[in-house]
C-alpha positions as YAML, in Angstrom:
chain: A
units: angstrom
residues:
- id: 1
  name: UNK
  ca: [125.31, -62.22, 137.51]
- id: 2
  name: UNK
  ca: [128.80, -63.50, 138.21]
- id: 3
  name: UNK
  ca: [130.94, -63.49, 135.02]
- id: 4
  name: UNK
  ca: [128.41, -64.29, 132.73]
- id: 5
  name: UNK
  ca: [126.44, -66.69, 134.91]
- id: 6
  name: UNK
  ca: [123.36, -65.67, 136.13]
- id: 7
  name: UNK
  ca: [122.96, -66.81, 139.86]
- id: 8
  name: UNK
  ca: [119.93, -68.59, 140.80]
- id: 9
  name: UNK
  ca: [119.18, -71.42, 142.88]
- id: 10
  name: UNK
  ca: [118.26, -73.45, 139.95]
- id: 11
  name: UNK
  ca: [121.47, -72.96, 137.87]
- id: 12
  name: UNK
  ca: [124.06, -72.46, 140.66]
- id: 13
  name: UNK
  ca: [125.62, -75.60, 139.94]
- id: 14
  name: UNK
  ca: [127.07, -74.19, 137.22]
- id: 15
  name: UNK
  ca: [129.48, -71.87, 139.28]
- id: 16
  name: UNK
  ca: [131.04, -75.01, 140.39]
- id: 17
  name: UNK
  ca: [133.08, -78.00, 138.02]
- id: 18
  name: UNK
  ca: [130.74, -80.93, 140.02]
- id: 19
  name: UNK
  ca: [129.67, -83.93, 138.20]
- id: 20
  name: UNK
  ca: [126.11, -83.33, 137.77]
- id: 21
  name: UNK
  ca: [125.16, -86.96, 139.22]
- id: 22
  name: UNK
  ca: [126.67, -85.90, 142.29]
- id: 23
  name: UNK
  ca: [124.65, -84.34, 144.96]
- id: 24
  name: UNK
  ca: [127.65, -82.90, 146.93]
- id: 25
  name: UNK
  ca: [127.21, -81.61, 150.07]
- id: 26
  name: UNK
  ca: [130.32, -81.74, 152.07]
- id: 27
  name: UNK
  ca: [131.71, -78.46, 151.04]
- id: 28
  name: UNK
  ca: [133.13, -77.98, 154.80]
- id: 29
  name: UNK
  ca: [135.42, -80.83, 154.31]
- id: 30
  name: UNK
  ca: [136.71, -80.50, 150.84]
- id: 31
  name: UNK
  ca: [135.08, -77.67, 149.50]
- id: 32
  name: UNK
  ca: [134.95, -77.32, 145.72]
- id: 33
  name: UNK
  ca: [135.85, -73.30, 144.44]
- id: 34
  name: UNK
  ca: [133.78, -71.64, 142.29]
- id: 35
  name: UNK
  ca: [134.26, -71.71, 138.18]
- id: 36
  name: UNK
  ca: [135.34, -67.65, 138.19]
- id: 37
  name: UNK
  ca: [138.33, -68.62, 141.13]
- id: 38
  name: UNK
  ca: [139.33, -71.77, 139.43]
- id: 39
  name: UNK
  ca: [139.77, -69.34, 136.29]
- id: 40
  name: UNK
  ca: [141.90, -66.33, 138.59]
- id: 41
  name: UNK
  ca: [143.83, -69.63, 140.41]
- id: 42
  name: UNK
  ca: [144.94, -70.70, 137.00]
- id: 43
  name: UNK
  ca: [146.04, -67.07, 135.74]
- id: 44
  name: UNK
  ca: [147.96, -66.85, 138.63]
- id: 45
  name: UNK
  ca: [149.56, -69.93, 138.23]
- id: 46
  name: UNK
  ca: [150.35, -69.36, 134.37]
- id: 47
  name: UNK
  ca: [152.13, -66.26, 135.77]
- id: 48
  name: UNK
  ca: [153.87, -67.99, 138.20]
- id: 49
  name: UNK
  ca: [155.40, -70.99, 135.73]
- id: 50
  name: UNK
  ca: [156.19, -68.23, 133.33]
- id: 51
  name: UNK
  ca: [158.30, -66.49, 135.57]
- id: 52
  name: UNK
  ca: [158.60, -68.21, 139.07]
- id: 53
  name: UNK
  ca: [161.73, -66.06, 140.12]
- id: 54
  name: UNK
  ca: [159.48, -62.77, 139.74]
- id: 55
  name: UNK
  ca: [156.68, -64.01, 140.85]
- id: 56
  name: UNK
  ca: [157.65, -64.40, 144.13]
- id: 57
  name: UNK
  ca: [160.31, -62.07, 144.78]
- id: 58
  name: UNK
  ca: [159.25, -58.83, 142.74]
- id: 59
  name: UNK
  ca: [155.88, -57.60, 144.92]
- id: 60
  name: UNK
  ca: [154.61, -60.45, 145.83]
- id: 61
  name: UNK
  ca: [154.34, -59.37, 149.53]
- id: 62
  name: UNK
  ca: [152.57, -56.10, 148.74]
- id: 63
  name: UNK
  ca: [149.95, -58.00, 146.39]
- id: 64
  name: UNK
  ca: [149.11, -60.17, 149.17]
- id: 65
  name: UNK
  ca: [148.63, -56.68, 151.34]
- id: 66
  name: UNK
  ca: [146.66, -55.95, 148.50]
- id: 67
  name: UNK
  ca: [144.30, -58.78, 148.62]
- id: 68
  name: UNK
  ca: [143.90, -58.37, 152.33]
- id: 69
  name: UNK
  ca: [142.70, -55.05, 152.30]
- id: 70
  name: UNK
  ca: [139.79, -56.13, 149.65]
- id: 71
  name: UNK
  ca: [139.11, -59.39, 152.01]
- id: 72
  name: UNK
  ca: [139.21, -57.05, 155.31]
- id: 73
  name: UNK
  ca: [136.75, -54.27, 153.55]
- id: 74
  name: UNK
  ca: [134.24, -57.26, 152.38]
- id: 75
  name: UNK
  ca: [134.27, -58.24, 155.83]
- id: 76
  name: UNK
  ca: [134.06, -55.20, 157.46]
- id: 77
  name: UNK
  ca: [136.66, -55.39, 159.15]
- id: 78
  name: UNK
  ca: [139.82, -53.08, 160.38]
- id: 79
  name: UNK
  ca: [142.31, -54.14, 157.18]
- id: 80
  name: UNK
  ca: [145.50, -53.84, 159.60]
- id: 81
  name: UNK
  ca: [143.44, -55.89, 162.32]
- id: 82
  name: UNK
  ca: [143.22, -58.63, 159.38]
- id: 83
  name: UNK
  ca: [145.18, -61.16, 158.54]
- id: 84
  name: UNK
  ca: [145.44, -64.30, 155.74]
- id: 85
  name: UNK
  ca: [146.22, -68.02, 157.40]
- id: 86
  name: UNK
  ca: [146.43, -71.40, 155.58]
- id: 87
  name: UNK
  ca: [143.57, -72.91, 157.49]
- id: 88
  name: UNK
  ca: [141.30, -72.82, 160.62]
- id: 89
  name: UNK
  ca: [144.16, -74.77, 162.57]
- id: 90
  name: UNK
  ca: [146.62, -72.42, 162.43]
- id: 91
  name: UNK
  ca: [144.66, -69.53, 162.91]
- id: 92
  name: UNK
  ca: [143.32, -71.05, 166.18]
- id: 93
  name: UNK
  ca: [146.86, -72.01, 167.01]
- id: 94
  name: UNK
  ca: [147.79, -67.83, 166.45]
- id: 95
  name: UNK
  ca: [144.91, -66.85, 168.59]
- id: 96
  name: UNK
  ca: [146.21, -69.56, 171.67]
- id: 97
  name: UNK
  ca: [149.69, -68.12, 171.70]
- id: 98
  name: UNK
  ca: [148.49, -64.58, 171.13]
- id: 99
  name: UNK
  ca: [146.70, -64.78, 174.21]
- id: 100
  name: UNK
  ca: [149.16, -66.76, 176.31]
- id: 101
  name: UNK
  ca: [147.32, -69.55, 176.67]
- id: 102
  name: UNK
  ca: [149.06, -72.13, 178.27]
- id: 103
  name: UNK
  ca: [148.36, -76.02, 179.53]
- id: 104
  name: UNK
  ca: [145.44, -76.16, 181.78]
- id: 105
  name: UNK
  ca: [143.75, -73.23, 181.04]
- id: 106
  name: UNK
  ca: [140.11, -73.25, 180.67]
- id: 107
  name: UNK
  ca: [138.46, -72.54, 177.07]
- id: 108
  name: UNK
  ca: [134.83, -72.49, 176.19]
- id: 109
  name: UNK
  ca: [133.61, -73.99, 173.19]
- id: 110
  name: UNK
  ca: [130.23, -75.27, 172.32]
- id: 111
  name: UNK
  ca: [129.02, -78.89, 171.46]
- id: 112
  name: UNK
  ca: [128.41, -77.76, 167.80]
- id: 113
  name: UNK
  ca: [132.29, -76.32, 167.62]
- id: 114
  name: UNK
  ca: [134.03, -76.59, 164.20]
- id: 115
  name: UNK
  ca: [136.41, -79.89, 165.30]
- id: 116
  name: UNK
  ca: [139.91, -78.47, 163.65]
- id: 117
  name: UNK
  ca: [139.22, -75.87, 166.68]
- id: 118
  name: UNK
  ca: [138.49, -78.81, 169.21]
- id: 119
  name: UNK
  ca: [141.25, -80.56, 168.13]
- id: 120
  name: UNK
  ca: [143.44, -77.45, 168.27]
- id: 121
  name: UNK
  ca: [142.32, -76.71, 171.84]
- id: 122
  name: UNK
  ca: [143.15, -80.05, 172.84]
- id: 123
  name: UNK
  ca: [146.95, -80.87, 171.20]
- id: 124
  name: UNK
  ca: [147.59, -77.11, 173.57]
- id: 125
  name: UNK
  ca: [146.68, -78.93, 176.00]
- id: 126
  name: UNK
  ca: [143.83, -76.61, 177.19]
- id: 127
  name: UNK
  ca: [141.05, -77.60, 179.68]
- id: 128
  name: UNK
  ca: [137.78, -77.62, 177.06]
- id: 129
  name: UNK
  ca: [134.26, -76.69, 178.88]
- id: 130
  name: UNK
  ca: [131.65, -77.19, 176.42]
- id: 131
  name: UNK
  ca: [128.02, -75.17, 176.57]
- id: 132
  name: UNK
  ca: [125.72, -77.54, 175.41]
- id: 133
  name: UNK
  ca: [122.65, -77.26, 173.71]
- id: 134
  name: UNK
  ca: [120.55, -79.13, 170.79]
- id: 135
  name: UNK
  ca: [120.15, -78.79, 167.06]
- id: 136
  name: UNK
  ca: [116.97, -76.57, 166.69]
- id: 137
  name: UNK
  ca: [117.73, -74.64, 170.32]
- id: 138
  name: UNK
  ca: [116.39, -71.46, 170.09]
- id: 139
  name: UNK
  ca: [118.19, -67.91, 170.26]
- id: 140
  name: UNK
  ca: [117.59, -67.85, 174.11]
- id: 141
  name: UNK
  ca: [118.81, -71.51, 174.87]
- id: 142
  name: UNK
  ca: [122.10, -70.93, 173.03]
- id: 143
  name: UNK
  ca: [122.60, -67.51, 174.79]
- id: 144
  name: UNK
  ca: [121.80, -69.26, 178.38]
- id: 145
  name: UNK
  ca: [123.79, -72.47, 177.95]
- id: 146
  name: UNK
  ca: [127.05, -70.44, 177.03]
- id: 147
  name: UNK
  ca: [126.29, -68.05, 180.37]
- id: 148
  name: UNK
  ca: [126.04, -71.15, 182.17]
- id: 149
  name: UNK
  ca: [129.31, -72.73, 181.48]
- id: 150
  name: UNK
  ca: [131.35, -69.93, 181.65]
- id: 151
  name: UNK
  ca: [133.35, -69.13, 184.86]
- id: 152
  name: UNK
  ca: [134.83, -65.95, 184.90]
- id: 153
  name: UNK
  ca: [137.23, -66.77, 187.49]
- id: 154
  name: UNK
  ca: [138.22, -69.76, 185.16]
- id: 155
  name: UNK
  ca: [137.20, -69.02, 181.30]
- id: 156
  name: UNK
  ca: [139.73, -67.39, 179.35]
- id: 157
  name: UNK
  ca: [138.70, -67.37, 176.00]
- id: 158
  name: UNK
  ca: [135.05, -68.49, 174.39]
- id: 159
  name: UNK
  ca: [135.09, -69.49, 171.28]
- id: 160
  name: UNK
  ca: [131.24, -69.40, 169.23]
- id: 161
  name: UNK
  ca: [131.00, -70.17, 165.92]
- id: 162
  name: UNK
  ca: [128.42, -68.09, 164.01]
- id: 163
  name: UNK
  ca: [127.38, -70.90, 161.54]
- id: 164
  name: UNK
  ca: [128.34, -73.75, 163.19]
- id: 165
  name: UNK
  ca: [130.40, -76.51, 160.72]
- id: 166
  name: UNK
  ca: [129.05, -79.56, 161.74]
- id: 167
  name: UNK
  ca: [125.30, -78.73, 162.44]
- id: 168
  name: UNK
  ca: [124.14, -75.82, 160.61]
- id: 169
  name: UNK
  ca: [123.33, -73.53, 163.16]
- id: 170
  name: UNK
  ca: [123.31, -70.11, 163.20]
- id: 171
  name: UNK
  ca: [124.22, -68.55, 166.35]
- id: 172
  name: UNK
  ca: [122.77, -65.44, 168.18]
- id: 173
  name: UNK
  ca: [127.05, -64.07, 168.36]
- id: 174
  name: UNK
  ca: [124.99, -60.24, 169.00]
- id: 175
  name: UNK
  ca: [123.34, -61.67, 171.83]
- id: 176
  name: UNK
  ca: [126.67, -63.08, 173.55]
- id: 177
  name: UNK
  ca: [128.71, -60.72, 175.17]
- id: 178
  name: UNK
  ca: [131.04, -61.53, 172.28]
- id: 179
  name: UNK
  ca: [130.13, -58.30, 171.20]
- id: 180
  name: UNK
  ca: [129.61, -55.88, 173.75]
- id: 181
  name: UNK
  ca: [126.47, -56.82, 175.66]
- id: 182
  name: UNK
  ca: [126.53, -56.20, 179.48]
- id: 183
  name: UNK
  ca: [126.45, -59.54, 180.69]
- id: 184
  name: UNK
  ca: [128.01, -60.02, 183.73]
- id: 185
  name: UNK
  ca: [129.11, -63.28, 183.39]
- id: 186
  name: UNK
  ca: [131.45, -62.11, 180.77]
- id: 187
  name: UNK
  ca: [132.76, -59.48, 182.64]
- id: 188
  name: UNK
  ca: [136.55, -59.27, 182.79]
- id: 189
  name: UNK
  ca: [137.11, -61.74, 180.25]
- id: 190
  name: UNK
  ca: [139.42, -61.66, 177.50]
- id: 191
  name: UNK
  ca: [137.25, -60.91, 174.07]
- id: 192
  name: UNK
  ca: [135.86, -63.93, 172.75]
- id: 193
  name: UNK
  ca: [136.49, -64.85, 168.78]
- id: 194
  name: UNK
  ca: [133.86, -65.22, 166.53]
- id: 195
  name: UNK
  ca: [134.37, -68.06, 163.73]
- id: 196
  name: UNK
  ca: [131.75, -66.74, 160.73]
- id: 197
  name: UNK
  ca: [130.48, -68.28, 157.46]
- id: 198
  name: UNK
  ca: [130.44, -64.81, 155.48]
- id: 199
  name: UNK
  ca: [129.39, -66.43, 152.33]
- id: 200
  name: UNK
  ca: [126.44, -67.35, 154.51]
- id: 201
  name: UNK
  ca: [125.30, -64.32, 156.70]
- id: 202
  name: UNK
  ca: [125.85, -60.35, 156.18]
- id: 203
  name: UNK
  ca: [127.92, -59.45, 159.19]
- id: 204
  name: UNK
  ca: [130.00, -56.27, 159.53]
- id: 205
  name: UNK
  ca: [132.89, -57.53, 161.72]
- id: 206
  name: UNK
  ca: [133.89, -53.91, 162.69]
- id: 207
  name: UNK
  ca: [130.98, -53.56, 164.53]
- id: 208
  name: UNK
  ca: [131.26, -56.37, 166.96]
- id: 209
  name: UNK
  ca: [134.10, -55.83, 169.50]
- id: 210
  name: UNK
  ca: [136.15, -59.39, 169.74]
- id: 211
  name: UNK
  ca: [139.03, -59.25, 168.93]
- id: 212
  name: UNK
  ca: [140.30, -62.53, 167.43]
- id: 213
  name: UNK
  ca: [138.39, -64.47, 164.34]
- id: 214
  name: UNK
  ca: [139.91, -67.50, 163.74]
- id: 215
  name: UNK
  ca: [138.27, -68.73, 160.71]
- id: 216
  name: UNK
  ca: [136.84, -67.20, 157.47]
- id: 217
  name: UNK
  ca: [135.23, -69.61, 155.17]
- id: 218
  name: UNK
  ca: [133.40, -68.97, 151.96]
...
């Protein structure tokens, strides 16, 4: 029950302001919010036009600490490890420069990689290995194609999506040194970030030891 609406497959298109002779599916692209945030969007804008000098000068900051802390215990994760970005770009962009990266330096991604990430790696002018496997690969084939292509004298960052955007795929991210496994292949790398659907998948991000996740979508 969210609000008043009971959630079930059959009437969850009521959370959402869709035209009902719309089967819309491309959430990833322009993703429609739910009726209950449209409702706290539009509070907080009535506060805002009300008042716009207090709103954003008189606590803002420390209601956006505020909001983190909720996001970061949903997530699991360490709230002063957390952080809120605009977008998937710009966190990417943080995570580059937070590790150095420069021009020419080798990142892993994988054939089913959210593009804005791609796209990222590539304005930075970073040299982009892909692991590739199919739709449908199992657990096994995922893990072994991203052992493959990495080079630990060369890979300095892997990036794995744990639902991928563009394909659907969940990802075995436990079964990657990502988190902690003893692969040798990943030995002496810098962590690897892990980009997660939570809406999608229970995952307590505490309990997986990279250090960077660039993207958070509902």
């Amino acid at each position: 029950m969210i609000q008043g609406i009971e959630v079930s497959w059959d009437r969850v298109t009521e959370l959402f302001p869709l035209d009902p002779d719309v089967a819309y599916l491309n959430h990833g692209a322009f993703g429609v919010c739910p009726q209950p945030v449209r409702r706290a969007q539009q509070r907080l804008r009535d506060e805002m036009e009300a008042n716009p000098m207090a709103f954003f000068t008189r606590g803002l900051y420390d209601r956006l600490a505020h909001t983190r802390r909720h996001v970061a215990t949903f997530l699991g994760a360490d709230p002063d490890g957390s952080a809120m970005v605009p977008n998937a770009s710009a966190a990417t962009q943080i995570v580059f420069n937070t590790l150095g990266l420069v021009a020419g330096d080798e990142v892993l991604l994988t054939t089913h990689t959210y593009g804005a990430v791609r796209l990222a790696a590539g304005r930075a002018g970073l040299r982009i290995v892909d692991a590739h496997f199919p739709v449908g690969a199992t657990d096994d084939e995922v893990v072994s194609a991203i052992a493959a292509a990495v080079d630990p004298g060369r890979t300095r960052l892997a990036i794995v999506d744990h639902v991928t955007s563009p394909t659907a795929m969940v990802l075995p991210v436990w079964e990657i040194d990502i988190c902690g496994a003893d692969a040798p292949w990943m030995t002496g790398l810098p962590r690897s970030s892990v980009s997660m659907v939570r809406g999608l998948s229970p995952i307590a991000s505490r309990s997986c030891d990279a250090s960077v996740r660039p993207k958070v979508r509902r």
